[in-house]
C-alpha positions in Angstrom: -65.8 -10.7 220.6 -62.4 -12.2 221.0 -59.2 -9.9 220.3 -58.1 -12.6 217.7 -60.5 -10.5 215.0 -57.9 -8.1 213.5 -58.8 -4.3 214.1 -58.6 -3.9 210.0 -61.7 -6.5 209.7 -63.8 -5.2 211.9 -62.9 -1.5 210.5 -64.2 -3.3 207.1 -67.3 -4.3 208.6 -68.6 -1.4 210.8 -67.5 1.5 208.1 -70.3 0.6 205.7 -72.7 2.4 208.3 -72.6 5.5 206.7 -74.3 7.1 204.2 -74.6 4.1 202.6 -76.5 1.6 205.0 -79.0 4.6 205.2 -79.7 4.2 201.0 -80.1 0.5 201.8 -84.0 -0.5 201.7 -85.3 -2.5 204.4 -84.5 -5.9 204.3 -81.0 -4.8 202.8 -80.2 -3.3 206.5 -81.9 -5.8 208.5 -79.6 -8.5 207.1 -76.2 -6.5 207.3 -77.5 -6.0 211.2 -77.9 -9.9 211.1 -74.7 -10.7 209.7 -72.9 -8.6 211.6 -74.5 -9.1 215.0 -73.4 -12.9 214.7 -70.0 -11.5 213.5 -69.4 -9.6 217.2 -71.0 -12.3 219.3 -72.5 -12.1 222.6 -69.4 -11.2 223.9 -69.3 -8.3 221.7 -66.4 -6.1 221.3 -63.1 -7.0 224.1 -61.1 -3.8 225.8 -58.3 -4.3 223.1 -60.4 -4.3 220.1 -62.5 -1.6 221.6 -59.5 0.4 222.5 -58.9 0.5 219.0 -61.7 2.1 217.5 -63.4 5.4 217.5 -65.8 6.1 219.5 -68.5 6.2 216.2 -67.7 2.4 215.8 -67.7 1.6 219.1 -71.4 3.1 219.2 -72.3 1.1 216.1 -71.4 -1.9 217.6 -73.4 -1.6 221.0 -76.4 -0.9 218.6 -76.1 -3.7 216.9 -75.7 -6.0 219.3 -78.4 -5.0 221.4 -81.1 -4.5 218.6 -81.4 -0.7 219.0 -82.2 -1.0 215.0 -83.9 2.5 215.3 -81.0 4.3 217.3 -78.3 3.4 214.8 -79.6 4.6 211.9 -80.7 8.0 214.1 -76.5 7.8 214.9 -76.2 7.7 211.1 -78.5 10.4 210.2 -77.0 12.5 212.4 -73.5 11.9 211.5 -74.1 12.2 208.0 -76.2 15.6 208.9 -73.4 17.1 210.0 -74.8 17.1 214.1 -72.9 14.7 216.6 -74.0 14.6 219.8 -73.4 16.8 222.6 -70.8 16.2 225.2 -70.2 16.2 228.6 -66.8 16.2 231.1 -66.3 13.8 234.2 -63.4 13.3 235.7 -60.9 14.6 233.5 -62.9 12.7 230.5 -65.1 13.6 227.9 -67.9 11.4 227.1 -70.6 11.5 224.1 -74.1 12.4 225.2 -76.7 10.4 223.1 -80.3 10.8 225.3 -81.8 8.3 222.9 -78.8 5.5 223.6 -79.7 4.1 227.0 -77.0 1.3 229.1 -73.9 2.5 227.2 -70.6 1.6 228.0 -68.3 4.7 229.4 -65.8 3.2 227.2 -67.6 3.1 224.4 -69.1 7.0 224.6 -65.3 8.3 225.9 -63.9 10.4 223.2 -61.4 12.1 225.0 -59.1 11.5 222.3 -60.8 12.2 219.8 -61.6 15.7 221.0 -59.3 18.5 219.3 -60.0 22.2 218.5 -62.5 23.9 216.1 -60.9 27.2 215.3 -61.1 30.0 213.0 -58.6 32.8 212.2 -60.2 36.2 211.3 -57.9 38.8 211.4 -54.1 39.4 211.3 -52.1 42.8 211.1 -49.8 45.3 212.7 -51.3 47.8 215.1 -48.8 50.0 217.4 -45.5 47.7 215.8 -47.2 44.3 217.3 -49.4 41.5 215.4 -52.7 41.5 215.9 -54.8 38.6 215.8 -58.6 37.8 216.2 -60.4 34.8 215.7 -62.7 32.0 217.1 -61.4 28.9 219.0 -63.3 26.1 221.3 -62.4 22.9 222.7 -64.5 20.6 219.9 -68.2 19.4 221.3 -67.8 20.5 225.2 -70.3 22.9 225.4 -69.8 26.2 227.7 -69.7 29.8 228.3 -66.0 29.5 229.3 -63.4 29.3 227.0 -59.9 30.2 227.8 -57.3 30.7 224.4 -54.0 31.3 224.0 -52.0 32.3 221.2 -48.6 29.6 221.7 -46.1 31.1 219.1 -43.1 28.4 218.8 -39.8 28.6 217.0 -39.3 26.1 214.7 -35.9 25.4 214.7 -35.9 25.5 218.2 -39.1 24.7 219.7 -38.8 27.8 222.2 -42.1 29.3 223.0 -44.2 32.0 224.1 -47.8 31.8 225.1 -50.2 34.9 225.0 -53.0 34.9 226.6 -56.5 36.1 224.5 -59.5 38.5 225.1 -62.0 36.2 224.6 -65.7 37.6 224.2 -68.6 36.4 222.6 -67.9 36.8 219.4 -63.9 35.1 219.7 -60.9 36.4 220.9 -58.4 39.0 220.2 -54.6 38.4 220.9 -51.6 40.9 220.9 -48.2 39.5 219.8 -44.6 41.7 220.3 -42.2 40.4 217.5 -39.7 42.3 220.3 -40.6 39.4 223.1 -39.9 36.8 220.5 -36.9 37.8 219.3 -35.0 36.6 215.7 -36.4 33.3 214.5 -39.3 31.8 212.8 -42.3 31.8 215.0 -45.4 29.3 213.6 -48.7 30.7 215.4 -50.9 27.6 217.8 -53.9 28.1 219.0 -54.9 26.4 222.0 -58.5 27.0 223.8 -59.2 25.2 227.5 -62.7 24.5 229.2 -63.7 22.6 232.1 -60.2 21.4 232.6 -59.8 20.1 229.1 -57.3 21.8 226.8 -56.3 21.1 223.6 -54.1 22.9 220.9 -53.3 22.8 217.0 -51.8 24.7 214.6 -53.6 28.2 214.2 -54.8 29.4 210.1 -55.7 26.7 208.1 -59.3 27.6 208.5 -59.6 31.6 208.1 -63.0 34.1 207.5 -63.9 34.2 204.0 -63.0 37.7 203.9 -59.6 37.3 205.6 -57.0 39.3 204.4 -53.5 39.2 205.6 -51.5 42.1 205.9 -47.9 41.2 204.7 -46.0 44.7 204.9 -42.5 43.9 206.6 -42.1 45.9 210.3 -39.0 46.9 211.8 -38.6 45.4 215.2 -35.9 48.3 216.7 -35.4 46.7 219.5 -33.0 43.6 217.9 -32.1 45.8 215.2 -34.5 43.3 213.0 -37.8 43.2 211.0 -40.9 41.2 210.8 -43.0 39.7 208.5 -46.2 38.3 209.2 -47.1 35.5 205.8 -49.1 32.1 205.6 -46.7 29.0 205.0 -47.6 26.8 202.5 -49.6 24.5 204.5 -51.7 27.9 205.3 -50.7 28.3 208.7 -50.0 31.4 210.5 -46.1 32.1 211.2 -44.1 35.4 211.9 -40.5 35.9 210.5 -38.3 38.1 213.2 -34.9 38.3 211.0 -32.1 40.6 211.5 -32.1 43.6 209.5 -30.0 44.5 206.3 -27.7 47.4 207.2 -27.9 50.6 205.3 -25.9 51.0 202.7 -23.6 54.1 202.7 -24.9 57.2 200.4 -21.6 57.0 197.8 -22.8 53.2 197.5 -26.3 54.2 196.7 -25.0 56.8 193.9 -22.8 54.3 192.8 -25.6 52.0 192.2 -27.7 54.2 190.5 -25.1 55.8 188.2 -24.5 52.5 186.9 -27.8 51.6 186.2 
């Protein structure tokens, strides 16, 4: 298959394996394989077009053109199940391992970019004036014992950043944060976990424990003369406000205030 096919086309024509082909009798899915078998041609897919499409596609296509009638819809199945395949890492690369898809294409099982991080936030609080933070992070489909995470706290106005290294155990990890070693600013909370050379990062709080509660009570940070304040933005994401703290008002303000109440 020829470049000239636009990459919104073939998108059109390889999404319909889903769900769908799978409710398809018989002869219904032998004659979309047909049809679209003769639309990707011997050739089958270039390196441009294939650069282009996700790895799932890419799979679908090297069924179809070779027959493997039986492996595709076991790719379906499992996709719609909720099960994709294992993985493994060579070379700095993460590849897709099907053991029922035999001959295919590095390119076409690479997902390396595809790859991001499946995480979990679990607890957040104050214990001895610094953030605690617990939760579950792995680099997505690279199976292993060894996980390394980090807790990557970054300003926003500023993009400075601080990167904490986790506890990690079986059951997650468990990070410390000192509002004092940040300093004033808004601080959004990453999470980034590494294994077998691959690491990956995202934003950290989206996905929390069903019975996460945060603990919002505002904490003087002495050391800058400020106070903290651990909350979830509105996107749900952790962050940590360090701002500088009102000054006391004097007493014969105070009785001021109240006598005129």
């Amino acid at each position: 298959m020829t470049s000239d096919c636009t990459i919104s086309v073939l998108h059109d024509v390889l999404r319909v394996y889903d769900h769908r082909f799978l409710d398809l009798d018989r002869a219904h899915r032998d004659r979309l394989v047909d049809g679209t078998r003769r639309f990707l041609g011997e050739a089958g897919l270039s390196d441009d077009v294939r650069a282009c499409l996700p790895a799932s596609y890419r799979l679908r296509a090297f069924c179809i053109q070779h027959g493997l009638r039986d492996e595709l819809e076991r790719l379906i199945r499992d996709e719609v199940a909720g099960s994709p395949a294992g993985a493994v890492v060579v070379g700095g690369r993460v590849y897709a391992m099907y053991p029922y898809l035999r001959g295919v294409p590095r390119q076409d099982a690479d997902i390396t970019a595809e790859v991001g991080v499946e995480h979990r936030l679990d607890a957040a609080g104050w214990k001895d004036g610094r953030v605690r933070i617990a939760g579950y992070a792995i680099v997505e489909r690279v199976e292993t014992h060894r996980t390394a995470v980090d807790i990557v706290m970054r300003e926003r106005r500023t993009g400075a950043e601080h990167r904490i290294a986790a506890e990690s155990g079986d059951d997650g990890f468990e990070a410390s944060v000192d509002p004092a070693v940040l300093g004033v600013g808004r601080w959004d909370a990453h999470v980034a976990a590494t294994a077998l050379g691959i690491g990956r990062e995202a934003r950290f709080g989206s996905v929390r424990d069903p019975g996460f509660k945060l603990d919002e009570a505002i904490r003087a940070v002495p050391e800058h003369g400020a106070e903290a304040w651990l909350y979830l933005t509105r996107g749900g994401h952790l962050a940590l406000l360090v701002r500088t703290a009102p000054k006391p008002q004097p007493l014969r303000a105070k009785i001021r205030r109240r006598l005129g109440r």
